[in-house]
DOZA-470157 format. One line per 2 residues: number of its first residue (from 0); their letters; for each residue x, y, z of C-alpha. Coordinates in steps of 0.001 Angstrom, whole numbers, plus 500000, padded with zeros to 6 digits. Example, Ala and Ser with C-alpha at 12.3 -4.5 7.8 and 13.67 -1.06 7.14 Angstrom:
BEGIN
0	AS	512300/495500/507800; 513670/498940/507140
This chain:
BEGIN
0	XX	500000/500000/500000; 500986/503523/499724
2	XX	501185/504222/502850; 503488/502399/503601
4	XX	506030/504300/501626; 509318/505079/503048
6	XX	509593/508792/503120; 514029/508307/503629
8	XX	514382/507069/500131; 512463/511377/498867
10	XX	514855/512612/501256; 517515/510628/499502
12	XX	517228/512665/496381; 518852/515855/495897
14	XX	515635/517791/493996; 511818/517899/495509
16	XX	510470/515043/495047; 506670/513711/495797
18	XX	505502/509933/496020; 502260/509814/494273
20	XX	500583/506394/494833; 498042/504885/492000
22	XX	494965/506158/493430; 496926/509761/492277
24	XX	496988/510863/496139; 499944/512072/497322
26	XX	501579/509636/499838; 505120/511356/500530
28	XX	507163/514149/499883; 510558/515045/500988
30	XX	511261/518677/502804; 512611/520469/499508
32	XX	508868/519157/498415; 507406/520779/501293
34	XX	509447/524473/500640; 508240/524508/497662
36	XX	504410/523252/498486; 504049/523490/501692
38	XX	500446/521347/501045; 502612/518455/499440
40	XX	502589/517000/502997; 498932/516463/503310
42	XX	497249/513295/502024; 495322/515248/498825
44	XX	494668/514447/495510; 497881/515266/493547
46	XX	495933/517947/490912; 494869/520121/493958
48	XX	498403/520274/495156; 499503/521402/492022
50	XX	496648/522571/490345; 498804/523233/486528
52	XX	496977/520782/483806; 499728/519718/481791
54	XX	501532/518340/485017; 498742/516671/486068
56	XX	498111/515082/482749; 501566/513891/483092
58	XX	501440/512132/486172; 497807/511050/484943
60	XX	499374/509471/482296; 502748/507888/484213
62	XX	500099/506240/486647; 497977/504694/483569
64	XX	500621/503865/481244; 503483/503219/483431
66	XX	506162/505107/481730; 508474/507930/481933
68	XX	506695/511390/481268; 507531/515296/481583
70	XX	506122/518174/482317; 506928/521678/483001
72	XX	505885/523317/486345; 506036/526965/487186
74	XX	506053/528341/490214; 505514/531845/491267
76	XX	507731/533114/494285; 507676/536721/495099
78	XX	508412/538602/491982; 509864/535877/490054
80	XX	508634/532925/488242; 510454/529949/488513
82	XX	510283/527320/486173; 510886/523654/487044
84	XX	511626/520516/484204; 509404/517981/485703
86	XX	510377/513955/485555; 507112/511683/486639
88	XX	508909/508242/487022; 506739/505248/487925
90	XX	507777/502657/490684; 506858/499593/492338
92	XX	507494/497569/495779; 506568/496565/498984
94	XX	504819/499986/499813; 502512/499537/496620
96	XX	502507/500901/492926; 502870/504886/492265
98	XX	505009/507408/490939; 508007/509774/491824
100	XX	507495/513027/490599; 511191/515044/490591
102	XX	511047/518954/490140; 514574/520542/488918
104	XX	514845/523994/489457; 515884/525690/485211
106	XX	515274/529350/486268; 518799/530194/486472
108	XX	519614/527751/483702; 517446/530105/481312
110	XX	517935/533183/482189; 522029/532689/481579
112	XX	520741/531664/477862; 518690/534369/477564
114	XX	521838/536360/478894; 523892/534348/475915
116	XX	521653/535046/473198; 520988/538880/474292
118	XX	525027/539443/474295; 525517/537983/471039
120	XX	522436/539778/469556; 523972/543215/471002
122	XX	527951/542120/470069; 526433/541893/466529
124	XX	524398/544999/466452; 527619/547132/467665
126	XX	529772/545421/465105; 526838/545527/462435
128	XX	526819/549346/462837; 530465/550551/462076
130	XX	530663/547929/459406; 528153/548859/457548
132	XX	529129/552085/457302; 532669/551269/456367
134	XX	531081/549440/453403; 529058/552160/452258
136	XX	532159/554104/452454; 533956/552072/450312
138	XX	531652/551571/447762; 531287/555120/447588
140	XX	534829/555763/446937; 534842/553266/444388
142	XX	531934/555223/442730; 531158/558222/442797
144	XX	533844/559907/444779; 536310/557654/443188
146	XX	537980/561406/441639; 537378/564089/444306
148	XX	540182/564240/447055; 538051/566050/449457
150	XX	535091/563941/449284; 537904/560734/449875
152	XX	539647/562775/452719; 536289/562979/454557
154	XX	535233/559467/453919; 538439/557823/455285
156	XX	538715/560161/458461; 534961/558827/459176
158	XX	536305/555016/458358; 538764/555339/460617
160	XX	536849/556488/463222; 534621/553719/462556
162	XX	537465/551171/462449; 538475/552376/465997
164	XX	535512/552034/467642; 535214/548532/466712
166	XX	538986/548361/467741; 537868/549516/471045
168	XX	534902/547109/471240; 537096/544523/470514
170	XX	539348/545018/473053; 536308/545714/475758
172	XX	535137/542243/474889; 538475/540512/475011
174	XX	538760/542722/478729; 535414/541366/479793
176	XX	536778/537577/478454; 539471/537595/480462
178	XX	538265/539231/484090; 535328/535980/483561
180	XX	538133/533305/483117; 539645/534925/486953
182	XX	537245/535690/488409; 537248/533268/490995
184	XX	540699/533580/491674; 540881/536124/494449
186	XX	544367/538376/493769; 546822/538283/496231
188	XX	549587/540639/495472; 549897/543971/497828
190	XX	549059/547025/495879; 549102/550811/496835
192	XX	546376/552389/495576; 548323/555989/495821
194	XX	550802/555088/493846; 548401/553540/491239
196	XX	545780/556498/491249; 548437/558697/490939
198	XX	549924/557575/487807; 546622/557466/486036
200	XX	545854/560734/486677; 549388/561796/485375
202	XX	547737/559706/482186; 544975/560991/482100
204	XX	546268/565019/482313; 546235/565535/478672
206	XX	542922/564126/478035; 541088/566491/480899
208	XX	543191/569329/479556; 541684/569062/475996
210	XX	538232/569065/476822; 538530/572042/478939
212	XX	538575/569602/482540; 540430/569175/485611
214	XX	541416/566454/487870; 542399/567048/491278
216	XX	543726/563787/493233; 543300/564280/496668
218	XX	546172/562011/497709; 546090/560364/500957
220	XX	548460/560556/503609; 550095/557399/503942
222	XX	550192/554205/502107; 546683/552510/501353
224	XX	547430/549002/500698; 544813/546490/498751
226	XX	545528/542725/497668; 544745/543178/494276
228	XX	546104/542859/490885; 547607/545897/489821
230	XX	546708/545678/485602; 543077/545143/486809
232	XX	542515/548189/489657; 544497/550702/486713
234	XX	541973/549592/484498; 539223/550391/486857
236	XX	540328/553894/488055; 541137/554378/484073
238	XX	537285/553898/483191; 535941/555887/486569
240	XX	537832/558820/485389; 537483/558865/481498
242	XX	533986/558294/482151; 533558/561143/484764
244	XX	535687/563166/481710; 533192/561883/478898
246	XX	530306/562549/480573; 530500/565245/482562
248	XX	530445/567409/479929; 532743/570033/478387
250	XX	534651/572197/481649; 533759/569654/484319
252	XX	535508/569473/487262; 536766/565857/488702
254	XX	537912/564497/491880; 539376/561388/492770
256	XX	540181/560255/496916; 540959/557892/498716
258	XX	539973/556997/502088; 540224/554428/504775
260	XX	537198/552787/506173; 537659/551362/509482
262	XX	535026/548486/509193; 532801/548325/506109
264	XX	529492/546165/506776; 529087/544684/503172
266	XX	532903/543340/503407; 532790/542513/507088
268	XX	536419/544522/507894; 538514/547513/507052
270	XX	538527/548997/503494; 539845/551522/501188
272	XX	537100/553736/499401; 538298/555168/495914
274	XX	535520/558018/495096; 535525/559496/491544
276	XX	533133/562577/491706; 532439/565058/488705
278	XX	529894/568013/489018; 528331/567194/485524
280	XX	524460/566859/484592; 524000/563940/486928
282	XX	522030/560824/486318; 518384/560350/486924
284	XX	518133/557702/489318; 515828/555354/487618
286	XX	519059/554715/485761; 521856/553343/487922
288	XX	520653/550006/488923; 521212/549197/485520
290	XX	524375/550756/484675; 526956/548360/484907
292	XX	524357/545679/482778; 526635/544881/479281
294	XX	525638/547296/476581; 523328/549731/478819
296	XX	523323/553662/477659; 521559/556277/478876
298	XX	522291/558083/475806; 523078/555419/473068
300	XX	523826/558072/470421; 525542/560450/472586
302	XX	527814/557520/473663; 528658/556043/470846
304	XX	529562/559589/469625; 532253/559893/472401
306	XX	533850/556300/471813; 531975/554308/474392
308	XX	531432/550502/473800; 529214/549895/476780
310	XX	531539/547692/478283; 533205/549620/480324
312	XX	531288/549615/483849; 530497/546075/483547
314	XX	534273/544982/483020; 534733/547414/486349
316	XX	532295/545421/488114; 533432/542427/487001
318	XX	536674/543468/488645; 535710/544752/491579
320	XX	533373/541449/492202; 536816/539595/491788
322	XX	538823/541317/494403; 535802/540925/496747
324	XX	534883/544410/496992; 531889/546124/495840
326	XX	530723/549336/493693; 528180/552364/495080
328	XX	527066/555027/492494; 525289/558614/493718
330	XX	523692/560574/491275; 520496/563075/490262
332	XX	519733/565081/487681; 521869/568584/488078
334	XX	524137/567297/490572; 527063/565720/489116
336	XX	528031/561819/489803; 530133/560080/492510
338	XX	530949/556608/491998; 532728/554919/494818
340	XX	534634/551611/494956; 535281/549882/498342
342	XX	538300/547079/498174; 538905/545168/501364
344	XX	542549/546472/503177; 545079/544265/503353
């Protein structure tokens, strides 16, 4: 009989799982059953624990036919849907004839193909872009312009232009590439921060200069000391600062710090805060959740104008996530931008 049915062989298996017996009653259910249907543990028919027809046809059907089915189950939990790959199994022995119905858990599973397939629609659309220009460039200098030197000096200063942004692109995605193949390998070596943020602002001089900017480094008084790898943390302060310089607009006025933080709650000990602040037009704060997301603009046009790949904030968080620190942005309309970055001291 049904009831008979050992309950240690559900908690045995590693997904919730529910013993239906042939009379289509539930008869057992393990506790990762119960989290996720807390009325799995009651003796009920099995379609008003799980009241979803094309599961219940399934297990309908295991019961009658005694074979394998599936089914897919979907389960709403807070604002999320959840989608589960059910197995109905059929099974027989001393406790009677039934089923084992086995939920697995695809949510995450599908939403990192949905990530795949929206990268490589976007990758395409920023390569599409510059390329197609370049060929309509080229066939026009083939044609039409093929004899006027001015029309040809024009064209190839816009090709090249064209040919370095998807230089840049390029580069952002081989960037991004390589921060995902390390990221769980947690950088060790001792790095000053000083010395680092120092020298990119030294880079970075001509740059501010052209567009009318300054950069003031308000350098710390002593050593501030991060395990980190030193290639990685340039390129984040690079991208904090040309980004404060792109988009804080023509005459803005940028400054970098750093500052110890005695005991930081998110990283559980003492930290080093790098703040990048401009007094540009700000950001409207339905915005910056989203900002370091692959490929998200505010301004698509206006960024693509000024060389940006929309790479660049999620290769620093990528970073930052791999020397265990974290990333806070503080912006509104009118008020300029601070983006802070808080690495655990060593």
């Amino acid at each position: 009989m049904a009831e008979h049915f050992d309950l240690s062989y559900l908690e045995a298996i590693p997904l919730p799982a529910i013993f239906v017996g042939q009379d289509a009653r539930v008869a057992g259910a393990n506790e990762r059953a119960v989290s996720l249907q807390p009325q799995a543990r009651k003796d009920l028919p099995f379609i008003l624990v799980f009241r979803q027809p094309a599961l219940n046809s399934a297990v309908e059907t295991c019961l009658e036919t005694r074979t394998r089915q599936r089914a897919v189950y979907f389960h709403n939990e807070g604002p999320q849907e959840h989608r589960f790959n059910v197995t109905c199994a059929p099974v027989q022995g001393t406790f009677g004839r039934g089923a084992v119905i086995c939920f697995r858990d695809v949510t995450e599973l599908r939403q990192l193909d949905q990530m795949r397939r929206d990268f490589v629609a976007n990758v395409s659309h920023e390569l599409r872009t510059p390329l197609t220009a370049i060929l309509g460039f080229i066939e026009t200098l083939q044609g039409p312009a093929r004899n006027d030197p001015q029309a040809q000096e024009r064209f190839l200063s816009t090709m090249a232009d064209e040919a370095s942004r998807m230089n840049r692109l390029v580069g952002d995605l081989l960037s991004l590439s390589k921060v995902e193949e390390v990221s769980r390998m947690r950088p060790t070596d001792a790095v000053n921060l000083g010395d680092l943020v120092r020298s990119v602002v030294r880079n970075l001089m001509p740059l501010a200069t052209d567009a009318g900017s300054t950069l003031d480094f308000l350098a710390p008084g002593g050593a501030m000391i991060v395990p980190g790898d030193s290639d990685q943390l340039m390129q984040v302060v690079t991208n904090l600062i040309e980004n404060a310089l792109k988009y804080g607009g023509q005459g803005t006025h940028v400054t970098i710090r750093l500052d110890e933080v005695e005991r930081d709650r998110s990283l559980r000990g003492p930290a080093i805060c790098l703040s990048v602040k401009d007094n540009g037009p700000g950001i409207d704060p339905v915005h910056i959740p989203r900002l370091t997301e692959r490929f998200y603009r505010i301004d698509s046009h206006r960024s693509r104008e000024m060389g940006g790949t929309g790479l660049g904030l999620a290769i620093v968080k990528h970073i930052i996530n791999r020397h265990r620190g974290r990333m806070a942005i503080e912006s509104a309309p009118g008020e300029g931008s601070t983006f802070r970055v808080f690495l655990p001291k060593l």
